[in-house]
PyMOL Python script that loads the backbone (N, CA, C, O; Angstrom):
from pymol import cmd

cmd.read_pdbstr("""\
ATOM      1  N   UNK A   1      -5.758   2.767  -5.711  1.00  0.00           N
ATOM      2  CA  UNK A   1      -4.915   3.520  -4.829  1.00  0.00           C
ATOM      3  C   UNK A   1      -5.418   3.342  -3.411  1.00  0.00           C
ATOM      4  O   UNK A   1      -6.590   3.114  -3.113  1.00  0.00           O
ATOM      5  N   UNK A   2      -4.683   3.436  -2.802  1.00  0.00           N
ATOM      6  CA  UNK A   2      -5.077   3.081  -0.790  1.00  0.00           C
ATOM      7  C   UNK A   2      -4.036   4.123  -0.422  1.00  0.00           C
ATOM      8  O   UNK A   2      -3.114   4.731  -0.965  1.00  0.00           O
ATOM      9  N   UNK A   3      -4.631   4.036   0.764  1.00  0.00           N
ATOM     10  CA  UNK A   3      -3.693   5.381   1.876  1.00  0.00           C
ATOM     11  C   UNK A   3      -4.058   4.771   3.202  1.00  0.00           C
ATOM     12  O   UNK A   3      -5.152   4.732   3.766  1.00  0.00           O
ATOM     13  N   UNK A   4      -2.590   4.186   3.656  1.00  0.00           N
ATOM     14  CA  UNK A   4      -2.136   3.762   4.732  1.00  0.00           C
ATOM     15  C   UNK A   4      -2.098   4.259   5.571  1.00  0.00           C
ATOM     16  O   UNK A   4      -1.553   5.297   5.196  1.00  0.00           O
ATOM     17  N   UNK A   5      -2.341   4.407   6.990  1.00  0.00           N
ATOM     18  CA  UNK A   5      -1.588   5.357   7.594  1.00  0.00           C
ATOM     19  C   UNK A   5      -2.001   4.878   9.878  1.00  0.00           C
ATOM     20  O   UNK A   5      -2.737   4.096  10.481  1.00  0.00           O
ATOM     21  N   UNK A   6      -1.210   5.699  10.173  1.00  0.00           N
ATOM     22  CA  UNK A   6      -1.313   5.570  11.962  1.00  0.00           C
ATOM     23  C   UNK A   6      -0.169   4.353  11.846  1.00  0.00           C
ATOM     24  O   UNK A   6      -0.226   3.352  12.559  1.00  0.00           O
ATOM     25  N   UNK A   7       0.647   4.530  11.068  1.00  0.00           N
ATOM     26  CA  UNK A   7       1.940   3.197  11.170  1.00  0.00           C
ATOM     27  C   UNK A   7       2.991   3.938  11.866  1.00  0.00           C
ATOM     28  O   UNK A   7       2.876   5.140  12.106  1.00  0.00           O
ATOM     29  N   UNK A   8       4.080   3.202  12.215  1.00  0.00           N
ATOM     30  CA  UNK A   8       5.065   3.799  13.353  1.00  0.00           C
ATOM     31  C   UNK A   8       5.679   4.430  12.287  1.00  0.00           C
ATOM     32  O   UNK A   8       5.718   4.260  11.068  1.00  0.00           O
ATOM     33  N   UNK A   9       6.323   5.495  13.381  1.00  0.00           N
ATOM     34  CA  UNK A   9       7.095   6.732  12.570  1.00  0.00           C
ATOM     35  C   UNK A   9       8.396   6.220  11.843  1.00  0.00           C
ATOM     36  O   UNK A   9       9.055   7.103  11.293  1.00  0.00           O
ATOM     37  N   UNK A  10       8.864   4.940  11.756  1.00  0.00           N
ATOM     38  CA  UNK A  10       9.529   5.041  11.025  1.00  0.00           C
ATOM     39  C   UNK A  10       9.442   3.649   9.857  1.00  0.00           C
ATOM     40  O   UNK A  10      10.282   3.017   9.215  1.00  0.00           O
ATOM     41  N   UNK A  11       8.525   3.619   9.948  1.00  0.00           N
ATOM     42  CA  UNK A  11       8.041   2.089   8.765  1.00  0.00           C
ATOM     43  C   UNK A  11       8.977   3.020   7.460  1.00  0.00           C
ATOM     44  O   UNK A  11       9.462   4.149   7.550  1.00  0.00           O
ATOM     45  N   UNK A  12       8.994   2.018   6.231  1.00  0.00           N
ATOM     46  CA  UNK A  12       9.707   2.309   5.329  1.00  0.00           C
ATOM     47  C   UNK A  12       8.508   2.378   3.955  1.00  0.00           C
ATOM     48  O   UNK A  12       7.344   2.133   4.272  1.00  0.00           O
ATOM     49  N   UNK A  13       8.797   2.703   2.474  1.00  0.00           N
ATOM     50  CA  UNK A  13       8.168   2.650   1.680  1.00  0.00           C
ATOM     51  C   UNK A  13       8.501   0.995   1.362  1.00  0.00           C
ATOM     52  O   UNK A  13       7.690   0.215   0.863  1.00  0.00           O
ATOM     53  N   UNK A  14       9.625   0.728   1.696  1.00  0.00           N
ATOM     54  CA  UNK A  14       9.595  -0.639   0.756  1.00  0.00           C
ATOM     55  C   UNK A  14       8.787  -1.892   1.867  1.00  0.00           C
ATOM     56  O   UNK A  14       8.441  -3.038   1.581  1.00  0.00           O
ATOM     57  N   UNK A  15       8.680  -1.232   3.040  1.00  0.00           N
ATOM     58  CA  UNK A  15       7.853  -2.428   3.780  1.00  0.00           C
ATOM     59  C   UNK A  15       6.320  -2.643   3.118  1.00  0.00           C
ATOM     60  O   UNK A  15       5.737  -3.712   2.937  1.00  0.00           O
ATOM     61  N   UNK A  16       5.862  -1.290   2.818  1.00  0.00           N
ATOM     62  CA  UNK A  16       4.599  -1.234   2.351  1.00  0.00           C
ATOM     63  C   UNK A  16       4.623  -2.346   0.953  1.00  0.00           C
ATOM     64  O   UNK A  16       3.896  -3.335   0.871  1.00  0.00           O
ATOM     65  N   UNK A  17       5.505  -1.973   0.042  1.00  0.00           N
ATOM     66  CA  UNK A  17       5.658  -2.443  -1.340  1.00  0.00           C
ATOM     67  C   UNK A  17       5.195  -4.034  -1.051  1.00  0.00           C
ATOM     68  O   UNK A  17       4.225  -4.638  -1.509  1.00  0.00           O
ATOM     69  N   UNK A  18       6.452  -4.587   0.062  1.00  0.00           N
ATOM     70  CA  UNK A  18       6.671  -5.989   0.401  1.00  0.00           C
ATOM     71  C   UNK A  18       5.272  -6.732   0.759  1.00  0.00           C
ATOM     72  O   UNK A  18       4.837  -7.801   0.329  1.00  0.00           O
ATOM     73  N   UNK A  19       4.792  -5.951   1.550  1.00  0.00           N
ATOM     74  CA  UNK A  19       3.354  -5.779   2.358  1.00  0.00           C
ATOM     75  C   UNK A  19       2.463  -6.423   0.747  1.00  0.00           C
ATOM     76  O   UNK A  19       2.007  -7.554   0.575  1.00  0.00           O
ATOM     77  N   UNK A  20       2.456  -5.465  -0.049  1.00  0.00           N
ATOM     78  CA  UNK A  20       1.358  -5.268  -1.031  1.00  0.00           C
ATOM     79  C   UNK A  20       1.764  -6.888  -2.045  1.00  0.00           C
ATOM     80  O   UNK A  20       1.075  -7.750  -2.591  1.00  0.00           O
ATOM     81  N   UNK A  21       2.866  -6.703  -1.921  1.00  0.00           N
ATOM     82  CA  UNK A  21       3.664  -8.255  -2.593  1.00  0.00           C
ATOM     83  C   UNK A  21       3.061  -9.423  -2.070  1.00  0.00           C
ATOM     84  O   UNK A  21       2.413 -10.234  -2.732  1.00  0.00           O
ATOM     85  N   UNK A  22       3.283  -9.475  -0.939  1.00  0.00           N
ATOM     86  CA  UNK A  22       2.938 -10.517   0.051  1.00  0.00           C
ATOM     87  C   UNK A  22       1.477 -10.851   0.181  1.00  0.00           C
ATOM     88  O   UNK A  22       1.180 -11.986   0.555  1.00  0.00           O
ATOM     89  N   UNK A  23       0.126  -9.590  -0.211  1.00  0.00           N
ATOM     90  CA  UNK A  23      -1.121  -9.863  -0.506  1.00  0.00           C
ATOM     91  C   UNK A  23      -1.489 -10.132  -1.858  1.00  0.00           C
ATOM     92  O   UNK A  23      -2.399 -10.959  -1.924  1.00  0.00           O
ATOM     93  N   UNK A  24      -1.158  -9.786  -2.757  1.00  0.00           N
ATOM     94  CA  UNK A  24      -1.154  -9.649  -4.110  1.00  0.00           C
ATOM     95  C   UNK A  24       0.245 -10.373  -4.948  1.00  0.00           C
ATOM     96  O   UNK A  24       1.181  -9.576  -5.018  1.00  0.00           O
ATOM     97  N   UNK A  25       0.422 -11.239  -5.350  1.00  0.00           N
ATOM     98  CA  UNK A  25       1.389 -11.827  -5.855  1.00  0.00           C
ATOM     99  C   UNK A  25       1.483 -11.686  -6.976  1.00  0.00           C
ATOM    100  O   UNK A  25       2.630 -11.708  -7.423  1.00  0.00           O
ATOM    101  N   UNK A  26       0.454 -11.501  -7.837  1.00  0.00           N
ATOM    102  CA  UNK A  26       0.704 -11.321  -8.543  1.00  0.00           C
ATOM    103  C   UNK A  26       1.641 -10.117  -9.630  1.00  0.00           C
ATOM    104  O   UNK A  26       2.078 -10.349 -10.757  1.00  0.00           O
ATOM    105  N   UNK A  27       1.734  -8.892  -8.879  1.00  0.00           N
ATOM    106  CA  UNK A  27       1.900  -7.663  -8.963  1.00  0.00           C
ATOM    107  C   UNK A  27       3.520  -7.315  -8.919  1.00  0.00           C
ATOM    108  O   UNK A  27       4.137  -7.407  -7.858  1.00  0.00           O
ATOM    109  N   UNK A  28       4.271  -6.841 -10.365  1.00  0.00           N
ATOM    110  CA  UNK A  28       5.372  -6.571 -10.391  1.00  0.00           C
ATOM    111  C   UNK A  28       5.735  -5.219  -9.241  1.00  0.00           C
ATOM    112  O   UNK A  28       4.909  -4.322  -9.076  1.00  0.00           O
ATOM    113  N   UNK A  29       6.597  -5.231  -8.765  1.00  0.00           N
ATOM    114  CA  UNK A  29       7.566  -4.187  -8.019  1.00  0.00           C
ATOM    115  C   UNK A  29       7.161  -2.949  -8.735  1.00  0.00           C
ATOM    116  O   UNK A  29       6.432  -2.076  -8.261  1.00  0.00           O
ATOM    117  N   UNK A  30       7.834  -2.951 -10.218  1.00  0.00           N
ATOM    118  CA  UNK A  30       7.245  -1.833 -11.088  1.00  0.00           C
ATOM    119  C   UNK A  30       5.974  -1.168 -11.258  1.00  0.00           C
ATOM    120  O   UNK A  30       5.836  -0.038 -11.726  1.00  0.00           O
ATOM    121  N   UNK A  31       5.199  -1.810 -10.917  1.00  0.00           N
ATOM    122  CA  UNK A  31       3.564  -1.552 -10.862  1.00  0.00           C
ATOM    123  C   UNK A  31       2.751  -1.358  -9.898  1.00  0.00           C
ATOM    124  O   UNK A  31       1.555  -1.643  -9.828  1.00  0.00           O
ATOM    125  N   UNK A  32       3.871  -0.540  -8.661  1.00  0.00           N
ATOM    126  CA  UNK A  32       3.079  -0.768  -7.794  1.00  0.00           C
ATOM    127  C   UNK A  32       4.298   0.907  -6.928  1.00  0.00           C
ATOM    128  O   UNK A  32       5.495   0.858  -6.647  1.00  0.00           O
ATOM    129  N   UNK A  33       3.536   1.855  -6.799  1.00  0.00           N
ATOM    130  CA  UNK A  33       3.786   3.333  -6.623  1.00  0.00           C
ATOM    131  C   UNK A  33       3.445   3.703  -4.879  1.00  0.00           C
ATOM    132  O   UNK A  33       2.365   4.170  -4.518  1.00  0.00           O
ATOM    133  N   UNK A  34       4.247   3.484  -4.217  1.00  0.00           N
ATOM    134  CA  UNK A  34       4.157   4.312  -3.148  1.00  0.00           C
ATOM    135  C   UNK A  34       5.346   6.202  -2.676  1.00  0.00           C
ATOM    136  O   UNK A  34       6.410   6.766  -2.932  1.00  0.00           O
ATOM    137  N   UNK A  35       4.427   6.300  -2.104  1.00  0.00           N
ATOM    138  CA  UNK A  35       4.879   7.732  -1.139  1.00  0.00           C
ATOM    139  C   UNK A  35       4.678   7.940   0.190  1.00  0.00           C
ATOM    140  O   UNK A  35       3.717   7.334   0.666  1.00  0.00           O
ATOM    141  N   UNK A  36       5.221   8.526   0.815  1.00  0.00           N
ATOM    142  CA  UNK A  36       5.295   8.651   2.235  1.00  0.00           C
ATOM    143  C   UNK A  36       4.642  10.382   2.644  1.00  0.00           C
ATOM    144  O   UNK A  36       5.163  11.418   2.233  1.00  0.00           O
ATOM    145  N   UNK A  37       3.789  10.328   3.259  1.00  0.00           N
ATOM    146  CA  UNK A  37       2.960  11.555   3.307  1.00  0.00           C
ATOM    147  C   UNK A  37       3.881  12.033   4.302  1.00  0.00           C
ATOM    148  O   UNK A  37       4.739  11.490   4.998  1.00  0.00           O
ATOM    149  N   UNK A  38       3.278  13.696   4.109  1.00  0.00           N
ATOM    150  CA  UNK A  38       3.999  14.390   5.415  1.00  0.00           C
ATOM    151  C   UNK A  38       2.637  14.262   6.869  1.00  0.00           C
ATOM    152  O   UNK A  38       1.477  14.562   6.589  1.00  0.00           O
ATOM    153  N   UNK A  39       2.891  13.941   7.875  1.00  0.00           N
ATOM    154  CA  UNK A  39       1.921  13.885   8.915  1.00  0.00           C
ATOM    155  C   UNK A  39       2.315  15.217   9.381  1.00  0.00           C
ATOM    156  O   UNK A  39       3.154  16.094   9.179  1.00  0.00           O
ATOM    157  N   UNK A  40       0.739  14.782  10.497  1.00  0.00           N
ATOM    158  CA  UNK A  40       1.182  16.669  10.928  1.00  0.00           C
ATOM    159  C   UNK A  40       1.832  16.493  12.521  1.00  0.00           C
ATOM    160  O   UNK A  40       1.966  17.467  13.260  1.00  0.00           O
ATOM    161  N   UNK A  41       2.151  15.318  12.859  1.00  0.00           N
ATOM    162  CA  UNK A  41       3.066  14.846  13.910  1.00  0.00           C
ATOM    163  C   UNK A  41       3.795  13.788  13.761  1.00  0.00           C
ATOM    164  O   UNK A  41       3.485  12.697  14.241  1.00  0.00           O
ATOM    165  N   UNK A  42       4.805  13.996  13.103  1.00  0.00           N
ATOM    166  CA  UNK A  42       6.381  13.307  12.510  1.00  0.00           C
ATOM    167  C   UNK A  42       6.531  12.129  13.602  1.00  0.00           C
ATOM    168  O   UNK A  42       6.513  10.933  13.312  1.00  0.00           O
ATOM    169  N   UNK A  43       6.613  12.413  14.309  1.00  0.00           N
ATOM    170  CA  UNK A  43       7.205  11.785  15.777  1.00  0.00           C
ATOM    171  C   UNK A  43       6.643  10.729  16.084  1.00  0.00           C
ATOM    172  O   UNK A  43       7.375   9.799  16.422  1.00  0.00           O
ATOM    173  N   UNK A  44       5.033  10.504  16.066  1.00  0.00           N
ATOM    174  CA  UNK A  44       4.076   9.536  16.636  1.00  0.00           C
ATOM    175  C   UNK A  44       3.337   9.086  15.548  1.00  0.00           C
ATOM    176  O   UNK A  44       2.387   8.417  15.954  1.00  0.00           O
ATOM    177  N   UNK A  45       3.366   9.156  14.571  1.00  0.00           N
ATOM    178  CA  UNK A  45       2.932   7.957  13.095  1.00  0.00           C
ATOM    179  C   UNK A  45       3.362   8.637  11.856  1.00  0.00           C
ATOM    180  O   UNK A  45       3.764   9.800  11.859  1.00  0.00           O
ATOM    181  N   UNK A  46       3.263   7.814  10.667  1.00  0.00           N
ATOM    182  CA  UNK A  46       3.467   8.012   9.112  1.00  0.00           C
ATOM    183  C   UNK A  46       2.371   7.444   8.757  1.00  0.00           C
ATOM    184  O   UNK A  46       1.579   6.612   9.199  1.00  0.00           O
ATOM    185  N   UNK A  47       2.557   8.288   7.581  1.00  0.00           N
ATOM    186  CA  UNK A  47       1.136   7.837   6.363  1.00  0.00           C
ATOM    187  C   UNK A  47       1.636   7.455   5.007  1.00  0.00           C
ATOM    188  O   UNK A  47       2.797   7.797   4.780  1.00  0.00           O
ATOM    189  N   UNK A  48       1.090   6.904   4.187  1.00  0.00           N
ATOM    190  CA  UNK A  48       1.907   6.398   3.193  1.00  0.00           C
ATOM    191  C   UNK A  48       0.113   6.499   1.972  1.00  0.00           C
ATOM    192  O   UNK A  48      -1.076   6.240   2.155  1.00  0.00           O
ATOM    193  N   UNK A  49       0.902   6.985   0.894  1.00  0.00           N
ATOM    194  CA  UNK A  49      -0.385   6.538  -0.532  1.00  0.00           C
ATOM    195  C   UNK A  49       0.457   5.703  -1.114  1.00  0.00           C
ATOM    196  O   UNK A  49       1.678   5.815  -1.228  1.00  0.00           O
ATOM    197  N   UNK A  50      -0.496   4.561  -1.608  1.00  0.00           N
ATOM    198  CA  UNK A  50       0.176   3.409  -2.263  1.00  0.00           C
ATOM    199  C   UNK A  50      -0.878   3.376  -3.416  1.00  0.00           C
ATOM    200  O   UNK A  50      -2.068   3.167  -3.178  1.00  0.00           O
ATOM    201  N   UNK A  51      -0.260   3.652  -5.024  1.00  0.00           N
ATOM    202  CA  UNK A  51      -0.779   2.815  -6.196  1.00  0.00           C
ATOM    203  C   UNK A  51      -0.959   1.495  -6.432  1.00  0.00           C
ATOM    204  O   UNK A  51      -0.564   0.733  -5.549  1.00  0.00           O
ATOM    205  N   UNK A  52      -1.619   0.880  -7.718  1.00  0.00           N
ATOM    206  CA  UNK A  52      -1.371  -0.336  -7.729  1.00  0.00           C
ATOM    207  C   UNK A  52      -1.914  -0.144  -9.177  1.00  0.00           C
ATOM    208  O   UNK A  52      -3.015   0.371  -9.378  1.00  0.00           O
ATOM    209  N   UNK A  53      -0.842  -0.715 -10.494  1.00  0.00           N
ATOM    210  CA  UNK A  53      -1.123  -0.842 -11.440  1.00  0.00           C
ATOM    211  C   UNK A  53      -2.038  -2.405 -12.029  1.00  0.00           C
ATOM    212  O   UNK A  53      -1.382  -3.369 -12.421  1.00  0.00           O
ATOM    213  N   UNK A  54      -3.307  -2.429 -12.008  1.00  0.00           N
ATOM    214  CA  UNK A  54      -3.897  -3.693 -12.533  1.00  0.00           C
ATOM    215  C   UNK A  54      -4.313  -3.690 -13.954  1.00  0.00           C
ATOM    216  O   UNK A  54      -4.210  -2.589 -14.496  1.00  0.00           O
ATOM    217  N   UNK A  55      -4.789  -4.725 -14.734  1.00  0.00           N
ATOM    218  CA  UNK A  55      -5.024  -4.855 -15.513  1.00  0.00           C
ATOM    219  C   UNK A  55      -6.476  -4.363 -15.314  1.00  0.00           C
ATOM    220  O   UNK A  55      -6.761  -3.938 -14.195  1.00  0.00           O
ATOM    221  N   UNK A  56      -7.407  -4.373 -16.257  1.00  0.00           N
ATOM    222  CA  UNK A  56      -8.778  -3.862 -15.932  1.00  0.00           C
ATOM    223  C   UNK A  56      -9.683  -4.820 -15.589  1.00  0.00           C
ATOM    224  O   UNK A  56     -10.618  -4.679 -14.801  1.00  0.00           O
ATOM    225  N   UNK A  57      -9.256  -6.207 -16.453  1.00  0.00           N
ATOM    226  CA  UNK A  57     -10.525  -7.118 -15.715  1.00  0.00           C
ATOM    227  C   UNK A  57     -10.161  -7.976 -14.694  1.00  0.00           C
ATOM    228  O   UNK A  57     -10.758  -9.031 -14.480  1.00  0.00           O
ATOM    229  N   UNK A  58      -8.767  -7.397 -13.745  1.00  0.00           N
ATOM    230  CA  UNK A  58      -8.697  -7.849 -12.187  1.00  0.00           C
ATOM    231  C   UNK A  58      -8.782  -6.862 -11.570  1.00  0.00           C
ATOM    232  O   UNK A  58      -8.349  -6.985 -10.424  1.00  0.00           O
ATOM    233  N   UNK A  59      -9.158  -5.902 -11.817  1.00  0.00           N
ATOM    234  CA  UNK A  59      -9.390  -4.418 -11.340  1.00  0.00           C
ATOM    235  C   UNK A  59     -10.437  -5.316  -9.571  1.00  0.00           C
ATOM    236  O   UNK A  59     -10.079  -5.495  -8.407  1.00  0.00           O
ATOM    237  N   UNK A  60     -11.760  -5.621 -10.352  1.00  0.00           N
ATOM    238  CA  UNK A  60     -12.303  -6.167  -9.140  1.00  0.00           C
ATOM    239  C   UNK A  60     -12.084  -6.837  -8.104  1.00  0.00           C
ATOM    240  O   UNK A  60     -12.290  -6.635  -6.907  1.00  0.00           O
ATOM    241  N   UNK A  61     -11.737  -7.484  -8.565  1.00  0.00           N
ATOM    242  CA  UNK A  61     -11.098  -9.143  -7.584  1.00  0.00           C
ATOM    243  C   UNK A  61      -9.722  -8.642  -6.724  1.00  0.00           C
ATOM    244  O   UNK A  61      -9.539  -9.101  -5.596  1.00  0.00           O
ATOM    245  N   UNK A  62      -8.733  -7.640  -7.338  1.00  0.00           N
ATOM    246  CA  UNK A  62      -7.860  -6.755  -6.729  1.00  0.00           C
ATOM    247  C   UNK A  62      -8.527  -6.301  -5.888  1.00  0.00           C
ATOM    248  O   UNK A  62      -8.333  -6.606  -4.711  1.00  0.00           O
ATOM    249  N   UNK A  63      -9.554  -5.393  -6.288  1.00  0.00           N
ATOM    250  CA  UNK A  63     -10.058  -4.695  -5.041  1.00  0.00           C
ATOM    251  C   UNK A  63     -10.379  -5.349  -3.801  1.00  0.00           C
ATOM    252  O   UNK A  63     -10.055  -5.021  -2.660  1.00  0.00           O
ATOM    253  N   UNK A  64     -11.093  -6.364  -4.213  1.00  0.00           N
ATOM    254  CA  UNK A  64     -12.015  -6.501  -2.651  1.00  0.00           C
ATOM    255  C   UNK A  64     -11.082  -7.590  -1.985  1.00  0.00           C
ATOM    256  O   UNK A  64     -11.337  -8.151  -0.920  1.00  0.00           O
ATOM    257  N   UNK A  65      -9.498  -7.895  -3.096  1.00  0.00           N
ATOM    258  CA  UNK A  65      -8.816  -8.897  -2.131  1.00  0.00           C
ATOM    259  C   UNK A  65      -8.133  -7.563  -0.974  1.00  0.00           C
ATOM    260  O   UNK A  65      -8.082  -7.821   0.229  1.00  0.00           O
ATOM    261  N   UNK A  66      -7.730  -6.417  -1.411  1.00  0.00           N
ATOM    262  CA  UNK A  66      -7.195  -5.544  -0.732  1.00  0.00           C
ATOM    263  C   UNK A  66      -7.772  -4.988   0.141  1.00  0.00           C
ATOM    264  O   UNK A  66      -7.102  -4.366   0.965  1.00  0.00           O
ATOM    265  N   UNK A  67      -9.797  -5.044   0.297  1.00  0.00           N
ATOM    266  CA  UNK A  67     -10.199  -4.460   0.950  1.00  0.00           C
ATOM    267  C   UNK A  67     -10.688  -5.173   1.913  1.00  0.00           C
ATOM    268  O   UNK A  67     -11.122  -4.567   2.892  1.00  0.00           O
ATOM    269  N   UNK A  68     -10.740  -6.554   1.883  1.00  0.00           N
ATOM    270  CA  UNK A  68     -10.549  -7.291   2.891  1.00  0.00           C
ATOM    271  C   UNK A  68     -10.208  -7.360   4.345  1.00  0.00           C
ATOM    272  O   UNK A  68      -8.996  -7.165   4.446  1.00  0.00           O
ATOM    273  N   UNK A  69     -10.875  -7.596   5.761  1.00  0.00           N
ATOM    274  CA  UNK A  69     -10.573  -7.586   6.513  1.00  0.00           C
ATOM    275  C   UNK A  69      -9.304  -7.899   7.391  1.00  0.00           C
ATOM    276  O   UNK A  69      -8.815  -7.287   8.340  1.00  0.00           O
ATOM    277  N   UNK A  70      -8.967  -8.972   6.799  1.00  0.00           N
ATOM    278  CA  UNK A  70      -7.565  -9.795   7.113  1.00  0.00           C
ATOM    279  C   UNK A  70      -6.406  -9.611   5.950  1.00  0.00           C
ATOM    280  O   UNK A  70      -5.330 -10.209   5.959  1.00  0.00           O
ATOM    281  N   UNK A  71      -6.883  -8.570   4.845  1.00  0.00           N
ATOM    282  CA  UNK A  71      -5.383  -7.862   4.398  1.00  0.00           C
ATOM    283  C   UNK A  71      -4.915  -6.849   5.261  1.00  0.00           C
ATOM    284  O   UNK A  71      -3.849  -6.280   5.025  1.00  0.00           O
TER     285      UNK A  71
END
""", "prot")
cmd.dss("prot")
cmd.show_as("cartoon", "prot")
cmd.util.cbc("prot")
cmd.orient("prot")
């Protein structure tokens, strides 16, 4: 799970999805859970929690591709 956030107030959930697509290819649409947080100033950014369903023994290699500097 990751939590996005300081993105412009009106980014979408499915940009994130696309986003997570576009780093991770491997990863069905279905398997992959976002939400859009409430901020406590609407106006000047959004926050977003994003799931990610992996298998367990790419659990790792998921991770540190996501935690990556240049994802």
């Amino acid at each position: 799970m990751f939590f996005v956030s300081q993105l412009h107030p009106l980014a979408k959930d499915a940009e994130i999805v696309d986003t997570i697509k576009d780093i991770y290819s491997d990863v069905a649409e279905t398997d992959i859970q976002c939400n859009r947080l409430k901020p406590r100033y609407e106006h000047l950014y959004c926050s977003f929690h994003a799931a990610i369903t992996v298998d367990t023994e790419k659990f790792q290699s998921t991770l540190q591709l996501f935690i990556a500097p240049d994802s």
